[in-house]
N, C-alpha and C positions, 0 to 999 in steps of 0.2 A: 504494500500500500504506500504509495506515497505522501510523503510528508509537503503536508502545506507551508508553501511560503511565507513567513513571517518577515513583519517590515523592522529593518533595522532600527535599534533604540536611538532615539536622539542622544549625541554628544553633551556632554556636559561643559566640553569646550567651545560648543557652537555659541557661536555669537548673536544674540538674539535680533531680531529683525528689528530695523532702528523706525521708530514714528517718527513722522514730522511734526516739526514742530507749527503752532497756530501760523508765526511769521512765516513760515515756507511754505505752509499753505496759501496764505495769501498771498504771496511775492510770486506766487505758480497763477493765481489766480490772473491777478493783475498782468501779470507777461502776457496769457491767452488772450483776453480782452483786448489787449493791448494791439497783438496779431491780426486778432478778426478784428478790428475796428480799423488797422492799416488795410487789409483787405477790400473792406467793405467801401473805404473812400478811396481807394487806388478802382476799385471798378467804376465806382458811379457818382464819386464825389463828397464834399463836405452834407452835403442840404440830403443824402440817402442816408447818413448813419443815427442812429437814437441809441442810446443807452441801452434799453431792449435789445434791440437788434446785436448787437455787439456783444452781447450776454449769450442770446441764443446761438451766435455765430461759434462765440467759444465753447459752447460745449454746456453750458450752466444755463439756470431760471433765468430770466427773462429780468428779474429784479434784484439778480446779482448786483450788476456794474454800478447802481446807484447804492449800494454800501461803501464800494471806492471814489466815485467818480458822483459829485449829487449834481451837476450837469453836464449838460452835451459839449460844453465849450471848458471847461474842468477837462474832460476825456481828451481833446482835440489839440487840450496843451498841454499832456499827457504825453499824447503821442507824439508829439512835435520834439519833445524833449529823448523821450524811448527814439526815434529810431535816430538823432544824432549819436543819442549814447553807444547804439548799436553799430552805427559807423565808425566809433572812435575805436571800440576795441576791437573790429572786424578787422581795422586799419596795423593798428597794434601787434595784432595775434599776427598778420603776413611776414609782417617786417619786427621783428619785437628788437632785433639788437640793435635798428637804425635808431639814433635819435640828434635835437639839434637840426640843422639845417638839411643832413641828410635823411631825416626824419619826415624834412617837411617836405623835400620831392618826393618821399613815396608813399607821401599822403594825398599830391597829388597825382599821380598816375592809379592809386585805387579809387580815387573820387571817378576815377574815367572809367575805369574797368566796375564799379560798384554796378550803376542799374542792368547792365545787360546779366549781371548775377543773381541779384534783387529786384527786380524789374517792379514788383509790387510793394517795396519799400520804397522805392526811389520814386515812384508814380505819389503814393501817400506823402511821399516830404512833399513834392512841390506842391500838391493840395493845399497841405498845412500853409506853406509860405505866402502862396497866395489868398489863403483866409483870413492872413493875417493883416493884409489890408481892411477887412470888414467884421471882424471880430472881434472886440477888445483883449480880453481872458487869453486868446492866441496873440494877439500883438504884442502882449509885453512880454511870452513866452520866445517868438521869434527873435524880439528886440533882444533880448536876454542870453541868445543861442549865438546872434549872431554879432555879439561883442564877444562874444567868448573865442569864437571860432578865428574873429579879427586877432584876436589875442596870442593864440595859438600859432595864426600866421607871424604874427609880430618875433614872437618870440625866437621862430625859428627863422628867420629875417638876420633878426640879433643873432645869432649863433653864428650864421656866416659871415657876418660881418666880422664879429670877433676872430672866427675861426682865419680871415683874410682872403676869404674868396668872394666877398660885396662888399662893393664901392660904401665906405663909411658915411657918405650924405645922404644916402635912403631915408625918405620920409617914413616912415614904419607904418604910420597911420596909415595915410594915402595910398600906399602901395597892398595893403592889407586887404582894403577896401576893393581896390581893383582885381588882386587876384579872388577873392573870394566872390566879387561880381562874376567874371569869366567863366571861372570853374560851371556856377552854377547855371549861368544863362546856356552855355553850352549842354549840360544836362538836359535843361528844359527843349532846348532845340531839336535833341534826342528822341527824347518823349515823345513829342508832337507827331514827328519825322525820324521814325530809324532807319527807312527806306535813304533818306538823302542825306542823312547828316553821320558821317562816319568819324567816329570817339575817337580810334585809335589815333588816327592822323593827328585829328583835332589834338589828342594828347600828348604826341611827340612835339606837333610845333606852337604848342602853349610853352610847355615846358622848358623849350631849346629859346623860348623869345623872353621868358621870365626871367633865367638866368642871362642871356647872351645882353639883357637891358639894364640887369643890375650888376653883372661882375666886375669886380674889381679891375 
């Protein structure tokens, strides 16, 4: 007769299976939301997404999003904020040991190579940028993004400078402003038209005129 199979005893060294904790449930929560609401306005725009929707999208009640997010423009500068965030360390993670000035070319050449990767995040930012004209809750979230971002250019600006490969009279400001113009209208030219407007070029001779305009 044969002997039945019995299941092995649990270890007493096994490690018990870890719970998450409240905050990691909700920092899960928020990320999804987060996801289907870039979704939801990279399809059909800022005026198709509600709180609701964005809840259902992720996967939850319908009156989730409004325990994080108590409105629609709360949410939208949320998002505006998440997918910069997701840029910086998508940008990071490529390149982690560049930093300084050669930090900041290869932050622009991911800025070029980003939407055709993301195509649904990079549709969602310019949404957002452009709401931000008619929004307030998003305009001081854009206003807020993109002194930061100006910053970020500045800084690696400065680094080349010091380092002795740009001209020391660089405006920092002004030049910040410009390249952080370009990158982005280029994007959006993208967007519209990926049929006509080709990033990579576009990418090599931004980048060979930014430097070739500032080097020392």
């Amino acid at each position: 007769m044969a002997r039945a199979v019995r299941s092995a005893p649990e270890s007493r060294d096994e490690a018990p299976v870890s719970r998450r904790t409240q905050g990691e449930r909700r920092d899960e929560a928020e990320r999804r939301i987060l996801e289907a609401a870039a979704l939801i306005v990279a399809e059909n725009g800022l005026e198709a997404i509600t709180l609701a929707e964005a809840g259902a999208r992720a996967g939850y009640s319908r009156g989730l999003p409004s325990h994080y997010f108590k409105t629609k423009a709360d949410l939208l500068s949320a998002l505006g904020a998440y997918i910069i965030d997701s840029f910086i360390a998508d940008r990071r993670a490529a390149s982690p040991e560049l930093t300084g000035y050669d930090g900041l070319i290869a932050s622009f050449k991911y800025y070029f190579v980003m939407p055709a990767r993301t195509p649904v995040m990079a549709r969602a930012f310019h949404a957002v940028l452009a709401g931000a004209l008619t929004v307030p809750p998003i305009t001081a979230t854009v206003a807020k993004l993109n002194r930061e971002t100006r910053g970020e250019i500045a800084a690696g600006l400065k680094a080349g400078i010091a380092a002795g490969r740009l001209r020391p009279d660089i405006d920092l400001e002004t030049e910040s402003a410009l390249i952080l113009a370009g990158l982005r209208g280029s994007v959006a030219q993208w967007l519209v038209d990926p049929e006509g407007v080709d990033l990579e070029a576009i990418s090599a001779r931004f980048i060979a005129t930014v430097e070739g305009r500032l080097a020392k």
